[in-house]
Structure formats: C-alpha cells, structure tokens
C-alpha positions in Angstrom: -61.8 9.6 42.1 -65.0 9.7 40.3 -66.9 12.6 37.9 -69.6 13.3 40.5 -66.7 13.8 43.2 -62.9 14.0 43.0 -61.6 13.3 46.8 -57.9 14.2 48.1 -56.3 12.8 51.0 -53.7 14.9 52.8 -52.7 12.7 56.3 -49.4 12.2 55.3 -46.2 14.6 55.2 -47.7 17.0 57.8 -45.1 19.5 60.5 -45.5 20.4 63.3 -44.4 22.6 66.2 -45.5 23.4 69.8 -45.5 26.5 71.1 -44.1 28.0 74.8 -47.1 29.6 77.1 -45.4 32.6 77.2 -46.7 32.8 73.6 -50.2 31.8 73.7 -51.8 32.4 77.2 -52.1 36.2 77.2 -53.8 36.7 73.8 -57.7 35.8 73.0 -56.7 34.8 69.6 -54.1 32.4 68.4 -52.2 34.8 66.2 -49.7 32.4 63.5 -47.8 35.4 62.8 -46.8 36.1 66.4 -46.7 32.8 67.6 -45.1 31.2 65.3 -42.3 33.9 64.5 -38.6 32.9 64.6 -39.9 28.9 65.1 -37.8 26.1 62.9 -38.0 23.0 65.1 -41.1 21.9 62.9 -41.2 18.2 63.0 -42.5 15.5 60.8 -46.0 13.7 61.6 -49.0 12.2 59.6 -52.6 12.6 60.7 -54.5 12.1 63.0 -52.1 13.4 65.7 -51.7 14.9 69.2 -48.6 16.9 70.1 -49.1 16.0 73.9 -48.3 12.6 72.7 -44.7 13.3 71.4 -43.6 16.8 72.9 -41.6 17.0 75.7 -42.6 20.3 76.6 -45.8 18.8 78.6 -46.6 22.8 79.6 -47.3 23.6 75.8 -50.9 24.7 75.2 -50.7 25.5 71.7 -49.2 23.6 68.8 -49.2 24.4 64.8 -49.6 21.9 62.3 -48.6 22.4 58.3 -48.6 20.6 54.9 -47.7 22.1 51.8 -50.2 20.6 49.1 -50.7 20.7 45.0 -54.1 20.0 43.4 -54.0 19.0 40.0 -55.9 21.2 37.0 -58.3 18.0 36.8 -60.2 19.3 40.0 -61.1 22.6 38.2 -64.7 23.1 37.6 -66.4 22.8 41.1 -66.8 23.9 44.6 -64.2 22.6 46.9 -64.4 21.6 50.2 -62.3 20.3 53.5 -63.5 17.6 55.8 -62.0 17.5 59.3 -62.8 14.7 61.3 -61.9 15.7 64.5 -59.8 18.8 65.9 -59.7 19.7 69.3 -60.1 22.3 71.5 -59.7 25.5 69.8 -58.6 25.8 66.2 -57.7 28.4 63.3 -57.8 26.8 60.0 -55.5 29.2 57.3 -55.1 28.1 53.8 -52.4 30.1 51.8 -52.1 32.8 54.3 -56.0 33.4 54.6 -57.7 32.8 57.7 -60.9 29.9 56.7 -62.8 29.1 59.6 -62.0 29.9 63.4 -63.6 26.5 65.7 -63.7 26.2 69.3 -64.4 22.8 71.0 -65.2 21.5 67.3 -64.0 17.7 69.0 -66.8 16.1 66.0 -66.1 16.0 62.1 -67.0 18.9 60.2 -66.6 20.6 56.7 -65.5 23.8 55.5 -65.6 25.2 52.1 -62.2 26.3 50.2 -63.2 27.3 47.0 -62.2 30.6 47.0 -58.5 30.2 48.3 -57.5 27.0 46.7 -54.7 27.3 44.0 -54.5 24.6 41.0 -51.6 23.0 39.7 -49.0 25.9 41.9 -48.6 25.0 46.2 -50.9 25.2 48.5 -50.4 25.5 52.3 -52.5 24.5 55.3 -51.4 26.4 58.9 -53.6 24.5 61.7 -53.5 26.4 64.6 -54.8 24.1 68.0 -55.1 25.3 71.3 -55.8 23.1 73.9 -58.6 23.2 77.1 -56.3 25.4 79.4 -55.1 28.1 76.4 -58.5 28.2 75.3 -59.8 29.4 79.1 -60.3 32.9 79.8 -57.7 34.0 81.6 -59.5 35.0 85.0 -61.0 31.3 84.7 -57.6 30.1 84.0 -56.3 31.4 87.2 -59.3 30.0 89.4 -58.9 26.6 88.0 -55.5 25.7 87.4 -52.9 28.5 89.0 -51.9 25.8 91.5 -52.1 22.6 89.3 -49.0 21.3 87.6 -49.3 21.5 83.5 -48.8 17.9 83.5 -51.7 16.8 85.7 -53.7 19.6 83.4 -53.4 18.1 80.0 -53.4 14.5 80.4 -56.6 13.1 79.2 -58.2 9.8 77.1 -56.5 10.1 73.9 -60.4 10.8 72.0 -60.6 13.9 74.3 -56.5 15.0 73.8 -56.0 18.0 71.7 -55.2 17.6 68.5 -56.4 17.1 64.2 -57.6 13.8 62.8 -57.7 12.9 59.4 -58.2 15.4 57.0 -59.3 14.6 53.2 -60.1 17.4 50.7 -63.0 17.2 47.6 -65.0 18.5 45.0 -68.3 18.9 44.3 -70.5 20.4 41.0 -71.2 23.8 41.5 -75.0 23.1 41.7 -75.6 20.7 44.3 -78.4 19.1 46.5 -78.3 19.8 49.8 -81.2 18.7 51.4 -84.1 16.0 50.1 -87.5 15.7 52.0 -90.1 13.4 50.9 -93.6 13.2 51.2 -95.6 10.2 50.4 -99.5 10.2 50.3 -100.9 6.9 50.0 -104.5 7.9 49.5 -103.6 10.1 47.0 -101.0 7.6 45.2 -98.5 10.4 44.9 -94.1 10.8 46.1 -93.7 14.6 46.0 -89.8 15.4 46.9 -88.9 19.3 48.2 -85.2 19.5 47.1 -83.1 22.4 48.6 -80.4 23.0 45.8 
C-alpha cells in the first residue's frame, strides 16, 4: 500500500461452478439469476483459472466464478477501480448484485471502475459470469459450425486462448487524477510545455 495508491489482491478463496447447456445456449445474455438458480456444487479455486481445466462436464459452455470480499475504511477517500488481466470469451462482471461491465472477447487486461458499488468495512461480492467461444455464438452460427462436432473436440484449446479469469487485483486512486500527459519540446524556442488531461 502506499498514500498515492492503496492496491487489493483478491486471487485467492474464489468458487466456482459450471453450468449445463441447457442453461446457457438459448439466451443472448448470460442471466446469473437464471442460470445460476438452485446451483450448490460451487467449488474452491484461486485465480487465474479455467473451468475446462477441472470440470468433468467437458460440454459446459458457461461457468460462474465468486469471492466474497471486505475493504477496509482506510481505502475511503478515492475512486476505485478493478484490474482484470485476462477473461475470456464472454463475461458479465456483477459486484453486490449490480451488473459493472458486460465484455465479449475481452482475452487482454483491462480496468473497470467500482466506485459507486463498492461497500467499506461490510462484504462485498464479485459474480463472474464467462461464457466460452461456442455459448457466445449466435445460435444460427452455432448450428453451422459445430451441430456435428463433439463438445470435446470444440473447447480444447492452448491454455492462453481457454476460457476463463486471470488475476484480479483491486485499487484506489485520488479523486482528481491524470490521465493523459503529452509533451512538447521546442528547442529553438528553449521551452517544455506539457498538455495534461485531468
């Protein structure tokens, strides 16, 4: 931690759950409080992680990842942010029931600001919802590529390009901050001007 920014890591003590297809091919949207209804077989990971790496159900396209957080009073006073460093193909991103940021094929790092649902010192949940290539295909493209491939040939890929989240680490900045810097020099005229974009 330091006073210019406070940083969080949250890899460790995640669940997660993978979902049937029956559940998740026939909606455009992934839904948490549909598809994830009547589920309790979460199951205990840290980040980064694929669920096609330890389910068993190779013909589940969707899969839900959780963590139940705190962040302490010490962080108040700033603008707050999430950085992601990889999640792949599709994902919904819900913090205490309200829906973030909606990604598809975000497979780079990225950040997303939480400021305005993050809770201090009381528990905070994260609900990752990530839908793989095939769930993420509409579904008259779905049926021209893959109606007669088996799921298992479908999702096997190099594990960079698998579905799933990579680390995750949350922080803080001041409210006022600088988000771009452009310099110009003039050596005739002996001069540095910057152009700062707050």
């Amino acid at each position: 931690l330091n006073s210019v920014r406070k940083k969080i890591w949250l890899n460790r003590d995640w669940e997660w759950v993978s979902i049937p297809d029956d559940r998740t091919l026939k909606t455009r949207t992934i839904q948490p409080q549909k598809s994830i209804k009547g589920i309790k077989n979460w199951q205990k990971t840290d980040l980064p992680a694929s669920w096609q790496d330890k389910s068993r159900n190779k013909n589940h396209h969707l899969a839900w990842y959780r963590k139940t957080f705190t962040v302490p009073g010490s962080f108040i006073n700033g603008r707050y942010f999430i950085h992601i460093s990889r999640v792949a193909h599709e994902a919904e991103i819900y913090l205490n029931g309200k829906l973030v940021v909606r990604r598809r094929n975000p497979n780079g790092p990225f950040d997303v600001e939480i400021t305005n649902h993050l809770k201090f010192d009381s528990p905070n949940q994260f609900l990752i919802g990530i839908r793989d290539r095939v769930a993420s295909l509409e579904p008259t493209e779905l049926k021209k590529k893959y109606l007669d491939v088996s799921p298992a040939a479908i999702i096997r890929s190099p594990i960079g390009f698998r579905p799933g989240l990579g680390e995750i680490s949350l922080y803080s900045t001041p409210v006022t901050r600088i988000n771009d810097v452009f310099v110009k020099t003039s050596f005739r005229k002996k001069s540095i001007d910057l152009e700062i974009t707050l």
